[in-house]
C-alpha positions in Angstrom: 202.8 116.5 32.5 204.1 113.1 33.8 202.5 111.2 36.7 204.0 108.9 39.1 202.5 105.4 39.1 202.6 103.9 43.0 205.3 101.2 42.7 205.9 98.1 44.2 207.7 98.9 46.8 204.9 101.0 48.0 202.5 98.4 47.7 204.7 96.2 50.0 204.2 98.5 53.1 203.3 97.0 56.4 201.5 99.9 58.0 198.1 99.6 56.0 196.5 102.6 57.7 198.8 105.0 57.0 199.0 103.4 53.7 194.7 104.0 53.2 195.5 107.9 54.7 198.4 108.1 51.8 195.9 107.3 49.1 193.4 110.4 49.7 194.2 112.9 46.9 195.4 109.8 44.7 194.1 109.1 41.6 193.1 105.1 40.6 192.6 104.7 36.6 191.5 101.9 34.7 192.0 100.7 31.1 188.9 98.7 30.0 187.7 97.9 27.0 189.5 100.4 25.3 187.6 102.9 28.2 190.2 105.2 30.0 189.0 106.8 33.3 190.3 108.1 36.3 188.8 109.4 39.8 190.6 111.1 42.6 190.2 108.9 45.7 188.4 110.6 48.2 187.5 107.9 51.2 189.3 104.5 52.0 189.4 102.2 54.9 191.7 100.2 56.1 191.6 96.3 57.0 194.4 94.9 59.0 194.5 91.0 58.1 194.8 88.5 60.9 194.0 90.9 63.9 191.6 93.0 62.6 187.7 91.4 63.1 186.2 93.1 60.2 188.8 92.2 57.9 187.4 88.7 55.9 191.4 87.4 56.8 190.7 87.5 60.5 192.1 84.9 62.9 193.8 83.5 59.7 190.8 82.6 57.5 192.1 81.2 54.5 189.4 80.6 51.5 188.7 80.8 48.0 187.7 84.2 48.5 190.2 85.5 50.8 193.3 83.3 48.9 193.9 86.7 47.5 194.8 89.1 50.1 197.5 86.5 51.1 199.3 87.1 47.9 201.9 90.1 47.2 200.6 93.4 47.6 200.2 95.4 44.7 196.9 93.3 43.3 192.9 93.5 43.4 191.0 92.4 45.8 187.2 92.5 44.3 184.7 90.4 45.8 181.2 90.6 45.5 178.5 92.6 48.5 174.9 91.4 48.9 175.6 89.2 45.8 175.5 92.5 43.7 177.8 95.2 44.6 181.5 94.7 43.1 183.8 96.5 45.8 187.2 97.2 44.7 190.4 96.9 47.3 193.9 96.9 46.8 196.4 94.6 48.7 199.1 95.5 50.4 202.3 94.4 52.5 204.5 91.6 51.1 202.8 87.9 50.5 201.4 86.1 53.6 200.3 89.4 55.0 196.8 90.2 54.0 196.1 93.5 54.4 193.5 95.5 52.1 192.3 99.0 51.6 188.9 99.7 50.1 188.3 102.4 47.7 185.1 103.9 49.3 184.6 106.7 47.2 186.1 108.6 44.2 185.9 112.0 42.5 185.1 111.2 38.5 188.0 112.8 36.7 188.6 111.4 33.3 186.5 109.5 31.1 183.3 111.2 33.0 180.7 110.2 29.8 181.7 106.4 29.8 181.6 106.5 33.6 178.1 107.7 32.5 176.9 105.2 31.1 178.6 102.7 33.6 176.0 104.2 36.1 173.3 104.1 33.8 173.5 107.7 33.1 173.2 109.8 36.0 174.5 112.6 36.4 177.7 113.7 38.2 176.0 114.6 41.5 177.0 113.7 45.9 175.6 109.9 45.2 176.9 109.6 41.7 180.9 107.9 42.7 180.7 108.4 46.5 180.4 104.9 48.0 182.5 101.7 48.0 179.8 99.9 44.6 179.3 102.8 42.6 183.0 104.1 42.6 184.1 100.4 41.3 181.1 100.5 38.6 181.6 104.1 37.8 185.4 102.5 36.8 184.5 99.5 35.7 185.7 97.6 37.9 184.1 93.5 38.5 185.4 90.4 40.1 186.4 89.0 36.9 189.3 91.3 37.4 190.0 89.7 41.2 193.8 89.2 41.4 195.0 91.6 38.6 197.7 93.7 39.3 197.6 97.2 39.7 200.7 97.9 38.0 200.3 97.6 34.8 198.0 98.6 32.2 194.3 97.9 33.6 194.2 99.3 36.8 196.6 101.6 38.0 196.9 104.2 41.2 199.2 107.4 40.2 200.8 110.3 42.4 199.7 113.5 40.6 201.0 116.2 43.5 197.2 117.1 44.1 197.7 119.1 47.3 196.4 118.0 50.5 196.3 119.6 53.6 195.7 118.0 56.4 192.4 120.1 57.6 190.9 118.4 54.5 191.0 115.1 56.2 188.6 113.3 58.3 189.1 110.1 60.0 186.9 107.6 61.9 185.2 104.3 62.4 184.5 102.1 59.3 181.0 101.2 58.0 179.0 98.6 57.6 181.3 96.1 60.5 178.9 96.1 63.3 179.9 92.1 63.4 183.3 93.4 64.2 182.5 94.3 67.7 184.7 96.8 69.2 187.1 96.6 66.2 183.9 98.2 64.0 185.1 101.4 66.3 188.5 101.5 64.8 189.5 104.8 63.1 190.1 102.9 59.9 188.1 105.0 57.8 189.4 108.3 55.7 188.0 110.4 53.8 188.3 114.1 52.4 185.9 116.3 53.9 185.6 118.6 50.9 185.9 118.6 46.7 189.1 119.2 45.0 189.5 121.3 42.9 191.5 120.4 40.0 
């Protein structure tokens, strides 16, 4: 069976929350040393650039760090939490627009053993993929790969018709933005409120 990699066009898409709902059911794989593996993406939130108070672009901030959300959707966006956690987001809408969506969680799909050892081999389990570090380490996913696209051949998102009805998702405010203020209460956050099956 053929899947359908997200293109660019999609990637270029102004309305970033609609864009993080889109990506539930979605499947993100990465190609890394040699390693294929896949997860379906089961929670995302959205960051909305300039107006949004949690997002690291707000007001216009313009850094070293933040240089890449600016740039044309369709790259990564991996900076590091706590000075340990790699957390993996995608950019979106065309260049000058920085708006991000961060894969919170995934469902392990392919490549399950490698993902394994990735998370120094425990076992598939609720914790094992489910939040925002150990879904990018489960994938392999670092900031040395900041800035990469995700349309080629190292990280890539693909459309495999995994239903979803829309009783499987739940939406709400992010985590983790109590700095924010009253945009921490945003219903930014999606997620899928039970397993696929497959």
């Amino acid at each position: 069976m053929e899947y359908t990699q997200l293109t660019r066009d999609w990637y270029l898409g102004e309305d970033v929350v609609k864009q993080a709902e889109f990506l539930l059911g979605k499947v993100i794989c990465t190609q890394i040393n040699g390693n294929y593996c896949s997860g379906i993406i089961c929670e995302t939130e959205a960051y909305a650039g300039e107006i949004d108070k949690a997002s690291h672009a707000f007001g216009g901030r313009r850094t070293a760090r933040t240089e890449t959300m600016y740039q044309t959707g369709g790259i990564a966006y991996i900076y590091l939490c706590y000075g340990m956690h790699h957390l993996f987001n995608v950019v979106t809408a065309p260049e000058g627009i920085p708006h991000a969506i961060l894969i919170r969680g995934i469902q392990p799909l392919e490549g399950i053993p490698i993902m394994q050892q990735r998370r120094n081999g425990k076992t598939l389990g609720k914790n094992f993929s489910s939040g925002p570090a150990t879904a990018s380490q489960a994938l392999g996913l670092h900031t040395s790969l900041n800035g990469i696209s995700c349309l080629e051949s190292t990280i890539w998102i693909e459309d495999r018709n995994i239903p979803i009805r829309p009783e499987y998702i739940s939406k709400g405010p992010r985590i983790g933005v109590d700095y924010a203020g009253d945009h921490a209460k945003w219903p930014y956050r999606f997620w899928l409120n039970q397993a696929i099956e497959i």
